[in-house]
N, C-alpha and C positions, 0 to 999 in steps of 0.2 A: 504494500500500500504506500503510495507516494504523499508526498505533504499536503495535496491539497484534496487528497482522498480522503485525509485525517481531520481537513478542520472541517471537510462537507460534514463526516460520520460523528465528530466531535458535536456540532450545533444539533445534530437530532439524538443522539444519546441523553445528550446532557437537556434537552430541555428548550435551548434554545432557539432552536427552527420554528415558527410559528405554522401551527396549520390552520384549516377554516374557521374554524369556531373559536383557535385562542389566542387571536389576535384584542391586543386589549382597546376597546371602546368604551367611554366611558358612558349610563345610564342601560347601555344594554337589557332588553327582554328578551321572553323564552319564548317559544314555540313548538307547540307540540299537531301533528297532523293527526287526522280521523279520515279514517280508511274504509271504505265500503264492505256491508256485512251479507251481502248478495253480490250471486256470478253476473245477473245480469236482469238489470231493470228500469225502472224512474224513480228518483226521487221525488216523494209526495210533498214533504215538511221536513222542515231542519226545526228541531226543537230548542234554545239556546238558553232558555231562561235561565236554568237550574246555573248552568257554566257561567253565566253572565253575572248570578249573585253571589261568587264567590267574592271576596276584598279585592285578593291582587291579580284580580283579570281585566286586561285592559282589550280585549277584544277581542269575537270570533267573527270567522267569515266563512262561508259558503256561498252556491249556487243563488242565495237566494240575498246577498245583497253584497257579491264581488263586482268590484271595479268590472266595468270591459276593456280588452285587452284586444289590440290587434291582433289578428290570427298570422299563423306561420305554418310552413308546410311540415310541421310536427305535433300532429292531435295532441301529446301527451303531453303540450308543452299547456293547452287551453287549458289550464286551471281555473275548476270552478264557473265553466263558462257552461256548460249544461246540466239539465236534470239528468243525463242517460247516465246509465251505469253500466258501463260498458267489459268488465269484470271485476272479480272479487278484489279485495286491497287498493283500488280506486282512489284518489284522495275525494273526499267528499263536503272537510269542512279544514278548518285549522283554529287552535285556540294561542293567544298569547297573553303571559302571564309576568310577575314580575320575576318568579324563581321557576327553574324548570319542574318540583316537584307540583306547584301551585297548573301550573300548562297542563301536568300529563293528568292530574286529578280533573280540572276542569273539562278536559277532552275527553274523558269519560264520563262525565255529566252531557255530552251532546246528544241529543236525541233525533235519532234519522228515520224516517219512514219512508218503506219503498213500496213499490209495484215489482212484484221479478218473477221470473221465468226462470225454466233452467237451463244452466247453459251448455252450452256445446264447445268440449273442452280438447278432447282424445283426436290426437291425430289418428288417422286413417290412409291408407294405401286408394280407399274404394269409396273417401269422402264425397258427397254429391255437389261440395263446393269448390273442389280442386281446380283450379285455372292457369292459364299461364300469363307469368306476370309480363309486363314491355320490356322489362329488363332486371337483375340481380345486383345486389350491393356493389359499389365501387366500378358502374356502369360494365357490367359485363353482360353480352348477348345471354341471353334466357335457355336459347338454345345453338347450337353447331350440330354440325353435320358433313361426314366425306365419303365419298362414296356410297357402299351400297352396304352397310355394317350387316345386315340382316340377312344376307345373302351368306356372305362370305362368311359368319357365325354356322351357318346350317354346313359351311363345307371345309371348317376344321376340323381340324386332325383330332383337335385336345379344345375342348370345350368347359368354360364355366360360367355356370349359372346360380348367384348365390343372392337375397336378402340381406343387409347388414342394417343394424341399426341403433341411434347414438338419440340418449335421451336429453331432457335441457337441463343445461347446466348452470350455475350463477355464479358469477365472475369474483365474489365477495373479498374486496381490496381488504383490507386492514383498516384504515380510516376511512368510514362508512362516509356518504353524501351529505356535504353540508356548505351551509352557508351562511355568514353574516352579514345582514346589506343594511345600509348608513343612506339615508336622503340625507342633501344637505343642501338646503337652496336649491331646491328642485330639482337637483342634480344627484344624479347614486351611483355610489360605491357597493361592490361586493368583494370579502372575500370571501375565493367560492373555494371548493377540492375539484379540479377538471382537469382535461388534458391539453386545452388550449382556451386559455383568457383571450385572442383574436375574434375567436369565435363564440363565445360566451358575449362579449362585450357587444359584437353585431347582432346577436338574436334579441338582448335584452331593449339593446336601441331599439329596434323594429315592434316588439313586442309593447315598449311601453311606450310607442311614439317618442323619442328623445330625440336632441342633437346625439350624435354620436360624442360629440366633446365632451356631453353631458353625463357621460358613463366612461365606471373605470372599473375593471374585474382583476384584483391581485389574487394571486396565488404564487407563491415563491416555491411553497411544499407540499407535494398531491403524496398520501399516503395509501401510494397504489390505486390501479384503476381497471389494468388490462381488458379496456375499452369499454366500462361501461361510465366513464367519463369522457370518453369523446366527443361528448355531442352533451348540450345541454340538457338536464334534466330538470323535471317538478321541481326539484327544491328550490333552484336558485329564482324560478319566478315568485316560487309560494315567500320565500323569507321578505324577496322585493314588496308583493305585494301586503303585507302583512306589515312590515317597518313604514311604508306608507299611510298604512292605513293607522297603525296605533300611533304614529307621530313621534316611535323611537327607534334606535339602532336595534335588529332582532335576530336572534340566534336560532336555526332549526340545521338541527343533526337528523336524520332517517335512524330511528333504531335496524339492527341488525335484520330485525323481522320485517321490518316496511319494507326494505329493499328487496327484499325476493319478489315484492308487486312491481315496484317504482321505479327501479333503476336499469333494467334491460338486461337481459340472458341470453343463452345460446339457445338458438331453437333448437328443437328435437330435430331426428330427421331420420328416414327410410331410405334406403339407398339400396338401387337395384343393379348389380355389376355383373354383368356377361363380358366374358371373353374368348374370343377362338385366338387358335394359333397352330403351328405347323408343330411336326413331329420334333424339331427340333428347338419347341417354345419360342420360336419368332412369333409374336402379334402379328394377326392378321385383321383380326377386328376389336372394337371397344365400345361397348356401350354401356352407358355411368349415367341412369336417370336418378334423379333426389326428388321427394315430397317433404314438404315442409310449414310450418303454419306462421304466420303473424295475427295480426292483435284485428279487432273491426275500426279500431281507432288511426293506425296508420298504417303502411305496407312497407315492411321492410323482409328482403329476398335474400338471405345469404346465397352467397356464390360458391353451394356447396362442391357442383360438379366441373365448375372452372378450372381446378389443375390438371383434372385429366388431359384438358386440350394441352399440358404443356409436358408430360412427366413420360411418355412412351410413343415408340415409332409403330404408325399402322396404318395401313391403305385406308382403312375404311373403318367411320367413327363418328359415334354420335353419343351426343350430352344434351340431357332437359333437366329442368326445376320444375314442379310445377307446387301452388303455393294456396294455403288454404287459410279464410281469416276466420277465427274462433274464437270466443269468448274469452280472452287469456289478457295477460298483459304483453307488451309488446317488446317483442326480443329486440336486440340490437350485439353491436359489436362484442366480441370475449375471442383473446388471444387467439390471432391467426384466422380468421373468421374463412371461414370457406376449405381453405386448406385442412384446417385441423379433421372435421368431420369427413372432408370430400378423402383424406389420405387413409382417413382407420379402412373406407372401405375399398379402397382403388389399393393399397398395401396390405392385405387380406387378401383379398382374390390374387393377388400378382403369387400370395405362397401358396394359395390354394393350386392355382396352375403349376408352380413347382412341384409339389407334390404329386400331382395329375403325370405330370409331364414324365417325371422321374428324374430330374434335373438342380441340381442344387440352388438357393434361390440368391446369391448374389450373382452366380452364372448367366441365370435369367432374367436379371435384373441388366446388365451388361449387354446382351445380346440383344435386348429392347432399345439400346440407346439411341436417339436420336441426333442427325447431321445438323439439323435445323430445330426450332420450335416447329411443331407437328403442325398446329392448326392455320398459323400465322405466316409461314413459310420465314420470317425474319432469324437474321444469323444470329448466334449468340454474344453477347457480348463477354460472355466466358460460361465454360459450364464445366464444371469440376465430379459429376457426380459419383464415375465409375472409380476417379482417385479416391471419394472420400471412404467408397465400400472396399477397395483394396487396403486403404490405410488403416482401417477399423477392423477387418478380417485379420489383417496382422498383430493388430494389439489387444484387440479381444482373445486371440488363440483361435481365430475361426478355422477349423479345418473343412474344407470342400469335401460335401458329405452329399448321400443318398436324403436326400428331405425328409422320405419319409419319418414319421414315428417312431424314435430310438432310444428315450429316454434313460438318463443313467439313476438307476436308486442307490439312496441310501439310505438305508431301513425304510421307513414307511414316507420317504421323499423323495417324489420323483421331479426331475434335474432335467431343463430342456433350455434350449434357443433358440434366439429370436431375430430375425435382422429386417429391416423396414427401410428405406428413403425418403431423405425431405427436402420441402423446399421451401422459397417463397419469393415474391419478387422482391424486387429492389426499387421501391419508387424513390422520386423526389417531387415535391413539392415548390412552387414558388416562394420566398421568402425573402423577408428585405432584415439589416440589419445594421448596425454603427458600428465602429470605432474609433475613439478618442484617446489621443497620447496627451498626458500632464506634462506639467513642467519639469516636475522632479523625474520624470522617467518611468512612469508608470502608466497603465492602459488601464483602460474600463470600455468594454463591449457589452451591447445592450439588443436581445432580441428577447420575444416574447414567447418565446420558449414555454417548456412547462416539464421539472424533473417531477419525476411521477413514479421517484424511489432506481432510477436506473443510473445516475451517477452524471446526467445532461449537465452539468456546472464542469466539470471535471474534462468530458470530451469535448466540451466546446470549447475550456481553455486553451486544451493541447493542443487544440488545431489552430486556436489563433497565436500560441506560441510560437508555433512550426511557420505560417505566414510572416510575421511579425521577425520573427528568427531573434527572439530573446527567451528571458528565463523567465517560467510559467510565474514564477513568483512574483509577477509582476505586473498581471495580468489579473481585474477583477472581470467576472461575467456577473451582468444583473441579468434578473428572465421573470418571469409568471407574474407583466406585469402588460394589462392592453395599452397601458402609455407609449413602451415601448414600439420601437419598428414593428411590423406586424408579423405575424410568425403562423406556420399550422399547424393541425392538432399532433400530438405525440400518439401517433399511431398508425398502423400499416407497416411500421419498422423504418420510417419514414423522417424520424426525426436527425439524427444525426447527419444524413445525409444533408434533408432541407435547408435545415439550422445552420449547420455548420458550408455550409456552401457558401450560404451570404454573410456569413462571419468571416470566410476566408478571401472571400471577394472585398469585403470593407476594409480590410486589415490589409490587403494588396495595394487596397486605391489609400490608403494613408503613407503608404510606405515613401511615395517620392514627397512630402511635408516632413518627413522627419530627415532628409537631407540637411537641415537647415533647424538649426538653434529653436526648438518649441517654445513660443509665444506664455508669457506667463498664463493667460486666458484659456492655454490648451489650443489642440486642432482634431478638426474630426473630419471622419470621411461615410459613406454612405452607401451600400449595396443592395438591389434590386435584383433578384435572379430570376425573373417572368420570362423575360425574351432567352434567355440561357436557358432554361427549361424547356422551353417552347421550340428553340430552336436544335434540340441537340440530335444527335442521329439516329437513328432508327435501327435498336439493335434489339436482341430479346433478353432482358435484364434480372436477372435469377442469382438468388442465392441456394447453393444445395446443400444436401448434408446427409450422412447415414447413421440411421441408429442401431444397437446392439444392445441386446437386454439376455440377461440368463433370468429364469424363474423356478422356484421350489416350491413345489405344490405339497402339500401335505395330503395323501390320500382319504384318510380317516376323520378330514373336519372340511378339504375342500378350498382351507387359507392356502395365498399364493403371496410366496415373500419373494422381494426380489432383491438378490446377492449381490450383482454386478449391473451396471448400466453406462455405456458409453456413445457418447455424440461423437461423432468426424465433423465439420462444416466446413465450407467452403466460401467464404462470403467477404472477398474482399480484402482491403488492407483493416486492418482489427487498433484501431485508435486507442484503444485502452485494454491492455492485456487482464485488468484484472475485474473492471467490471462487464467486459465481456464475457469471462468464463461464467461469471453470476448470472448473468441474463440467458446463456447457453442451459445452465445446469437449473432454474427456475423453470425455462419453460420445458424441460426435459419432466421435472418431477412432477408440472401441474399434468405432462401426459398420463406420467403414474395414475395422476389421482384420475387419471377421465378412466384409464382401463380396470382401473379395479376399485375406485367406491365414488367417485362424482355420480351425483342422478338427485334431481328435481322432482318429489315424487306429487302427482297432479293429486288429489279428493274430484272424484268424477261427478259426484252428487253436487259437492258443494262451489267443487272450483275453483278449488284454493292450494298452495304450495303446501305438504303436510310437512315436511321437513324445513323449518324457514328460520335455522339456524342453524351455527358449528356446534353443536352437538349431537344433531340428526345430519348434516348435509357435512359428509366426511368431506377430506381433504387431507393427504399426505404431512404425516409430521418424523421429526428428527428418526423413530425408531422406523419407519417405512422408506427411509430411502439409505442404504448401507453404504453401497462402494458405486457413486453416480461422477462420471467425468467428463467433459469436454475438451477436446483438442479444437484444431483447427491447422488448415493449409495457408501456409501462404500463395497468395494469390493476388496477381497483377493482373486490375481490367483497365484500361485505359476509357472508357468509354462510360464512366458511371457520372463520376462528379470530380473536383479538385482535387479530392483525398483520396481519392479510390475503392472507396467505401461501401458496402452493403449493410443493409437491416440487419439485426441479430436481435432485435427483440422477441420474435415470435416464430423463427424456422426450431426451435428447442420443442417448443410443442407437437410440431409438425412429423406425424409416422410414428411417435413414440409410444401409442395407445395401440396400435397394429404392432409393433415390436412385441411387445410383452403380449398379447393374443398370439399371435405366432409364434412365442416361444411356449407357451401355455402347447399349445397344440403340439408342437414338438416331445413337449415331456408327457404331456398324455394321451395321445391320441385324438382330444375332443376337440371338434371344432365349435369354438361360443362365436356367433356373431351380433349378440346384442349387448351392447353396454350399457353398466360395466360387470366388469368377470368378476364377482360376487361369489364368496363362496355358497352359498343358498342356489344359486343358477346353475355354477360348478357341482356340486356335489352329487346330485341327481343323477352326472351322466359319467362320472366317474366308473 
């Protein structure tokens, strides 16, 4: 860990990082929300009285005497702006109080009365409202198509035809959604917990009618998020509109439990994978349809079967979504979004064909590789895949085996492996940003960034150290503030690149000012990377990686622990060797948690999350992840950004939930393809 790794981790250990809620305002009030107690209905009556007489309540609001709010193309944003009840955990009302214990008693004094119906919750393969949407998250086609897949399926050699399917998941950061927001002359302040104050700051202008000038959203410290702060949520209009309305600065956190309604999830998904191939496991066709549901409140289409068009070579191939809205709350981004679900089942079928084939599955994996991107025909701008599965073969001890089922025991523990591929693209974003040299010899660069616990202060120094060509320690980065230059949200793995491009670009354009004696006043310079963005070449821009997992099943209970785990990636030049392995080995283990205990369990009656907290809704701790490691290749692409740089936020997650199934299936023979591999699910076919 280098110095400025220490005083990052130094300010939040100790206390002094401030996050949303404990930034200090002075007269501050509480706020607590109320949550709809039906799937889906009208509200009749909001009852307030009882809440109203308590001393230190200074106001409730609901549908039935909330401000109106300009609309935005995010339903869940309309708080308070209808009677519908559009599912269970809904917000319905909010109480604000002097002390949060005075909020959360009075918001149980609310009294709601509905009209409901029941609702329609359970995704389905043979749903009657299944459609296809215009298009999938992160504007990707809905559907592709080459050739003639369904042909050429009926005249392989080696065929598969399997169901896999991935239940919804909740992203549940650490420092749950919150915000504090401050009017002050007309003008508001939030700090909020998000993954971009840019775009926090533009919804809330639009939403509350503002100048832009008139609003400012700091966040300097997000306490995790993995996308379900990428986009604004409930809370930060409800605090606005509430601190407006009582006429003071107002505090509202989402307890643990609201957030399983509020804050966006992984959708479920079904996922239907056929593939043929010759005797020799070359692809000859691929088809990878997904069903998947969103909310009746807005449409959001994860891009679940979008990396198929980029991951294997084959004549003929065809990928659909098709999207079902149901009475739910409304999913949204969670690490890797498309990739993660679209790879458990596109890397499952790929061992199932190994196995099929009789062909070892890194062999087959290798023999698939493609010249180009498959669908796009665009050359790669590097693609490392087959090094990362040779270099991980080697360090894992993989020897090149008959696939099938061979499990080593000992005693009543049977001993298998796993090996899977990942990816994910490599965006950038447009972004603008400063640099300012002082007199004494010192910098401060200013983008609106947003560290959201990945160590963003740290990589953006180094890189305008390395421009600048001094000593980091010299060098302050300010971020998670919408004053600054404008910046976009920290996600898609997107941030380092973005960020740091117009960091490297302003830090370039100050460099011929500092030939010449700095001005007591300081000198600053200024980067824009829209038309750089806009204008760069047209390559296919991919991060890869391979995963390796060993798994110990225990026969007699069905638990499956896992011994060993190792990541290869591929992804560029790696700017910070040590909080790169953290964000490698993070998103490795949250695959842990998807294959064997993440799952969102629906109440089909009622509607509602039954698990909507860490103590029902597992997730991997210190004693489930034993011996977990990430390397990485070096790797020069010329063709990315100034630094040469790839995401690594979220390719960790990608294939690692198919590694451990795959090795599951190795050490026993069974194939699970619904997650996660439970032993309850396991044990039965033992």
């Amino acid at each position: 860990m280098n110095g400025l790794e220490r005083v990052e981790a130094r300010d939040k250990v100790t206390g002094t990082a401030r996050y949303a809620v404990e930034h200090p305002v002075e007269g501050a009030a509480y706020a607590v929300a109320v949550q709809a107690t039906v799937g889906r209905g009208e509200i009749e009556s909001v009852d307030t009285a009882a809440a109203l007489a308590l001393p230190s309540v200074l106001t409730v609001l609901s549908c039935e005497n909330a401000p109106e709010l300009r609309p935005v193309d995010d339903g869940e944003l309309a708080v308070f702006q209808s009677r519908t009840v559009a599912y269970r955990g809904q917000l319905v009302a909010a109480v604000v109080a002097e002390t949060p214990e005075a909020a959360q008693e009075a918001a149980a004094l609310v009294r709601v009365r509905y009209t409901s119906g029941s609702p329609d919750v359970r995704l389905r393969p043979d749903h009657p409202g299944l459609y296809m949407p215009d298009e999938v998250n992160a504007s990707f086609p809905t559907e592709s198509a080459i050739g003639d897949p369904e042909s050429a399926l009926t005249r392989a050699a080696v065929q598969i035809d399997a169901t896999y399917s991935t239940p919804a998941e909740h992203n549940n950061p650490m420092e749950p959604h919150a915000t504090l927001a401050v009017w002050d002359d007309g003008g508001l302040t939030v700090y909020d917990s998000n993954q971009g104050a840019s775009t926090v700051h533009a919804t809330l202008a639009e939403i509350f009618d503002l100048d832009p000038d008139r609003v400012r959203v700091v966040s300097p410290h997000v306490g995790g998020g993995f996308g379900s702060k990428g986009t604004p949520r409930p809370n930060v209009v409800l605090a606005s509109m509430l601190a407006r309305e009582a006429g003071r600065p107002v505090k509202l956190a989402f307890t643990r439990q609201q957030m399983f309604a509020t804050t966006g999830y992984r959708t479920p998904t079904i996922q239907r994978v056929r593939l043929g191939a010759d005797a020799d496991g070359r692809l000859t066709s691929i088809i990878h349809e997904a069903v998947e549901q969103s909310s009746t409140v807005r449409e959001f289409a994860e891009q679940t079967v979008a990396v198929t068009r980029v991951m294997y070579q084959a004549p003929h191939r065809r990928t659909t979504h098709r999207l079902v809205r149901l009475d739910v709350p409304s999913p949204s981004w969670m690490r890797a979004p498309g990739e993660t679900p679209g790879m458990w089942a596109l890397e499952s079928a790929m061992d199932e064909l190994a196995v099929t084939a009789g062909i070892d599955p890194i062999e087959l994996r290798v023999r698939n590789e493609p010249e180009r991107e498959p669908e796009s025909g665009l050359p790669w701008s590097s693609r490392n895949l087959v090094a990362c599965l040779r270099e991980g073969a080697e360090r894992f001890g993989w020897a090149s085996r008959d696939p099938m089922p061979c499990a080593r025991r000992e005693g009543r523990t049977l001993i298998g492996t796993g090996v899977a591929s990942a990816t994910y693209p490599a965006y950038r974003s447009p972004n603008r940003a400063t640099a300012r040299a002082e007199a004494d010899g010192t910098f401060v660069i200013r983008v609106a960034a947003a560290d959201i616990g990945t160590g963003a202060r740290t990589a953006l120094t180094m890189i305008a150290a390395d421009a600048l060509k001094t000593d980091p320690g010299r060098i302050t980065v300010e971020i998670g503030d919408s004053s600054f230059p404008r910046a976009s949200v920290a996600g898609g793995s997107s941030g380092t690149a973005g960020w740091g491009s117009a960091v490297f670009r302003a830090c370039e354009a100050l460099l011929p000012a500092l030939d010449s004696p700095v001005p007591p006043e300081g000198v600053e310079a200024s980067a824009d990377t829209a038309d750089e963005v806009k204008a760069q070449e047209k390559y296919a821009r991919h991060a890869f990686g391979a995963q390796f997992v060993e798994v110990a099943v225990d026969i007699d209970t069905g638990e499956i622990r896992v011994p060993r785990m190792l990541g290869v990636f591929a992804a560029g030049r790696i700017i910070n060797p040590v909080t790169a392995r953290s964000q490698f080995i993070g998103g490795m283990t949250m695959g842990l948690g998807m294959a064997l205990m993440e799952e969102s369990t629906m109440d089909e009656e009622f509607g509602d999350y039954l698990n909507h907290d860490l103590a029902q809704y597992h997730v991997p701790v210190n004693a489930d992840v034993r011996d977990v490691e990430a390397v990485w290749l070096d790797e020069e692409d010329p063709h990315l950004n100034p630094m040469g740089s790839k995401g690594i936020g979220e390719i960790g997650i990608v294939g690692a939930a198919a590694a451990v199934a795959n090795a599951v299936h190795h050490a026993t023979g069974v194939r699970v393809r619904d997650l996660p591999i439970t032993p309850g699910r396991l044990l039965p076919l033992l």
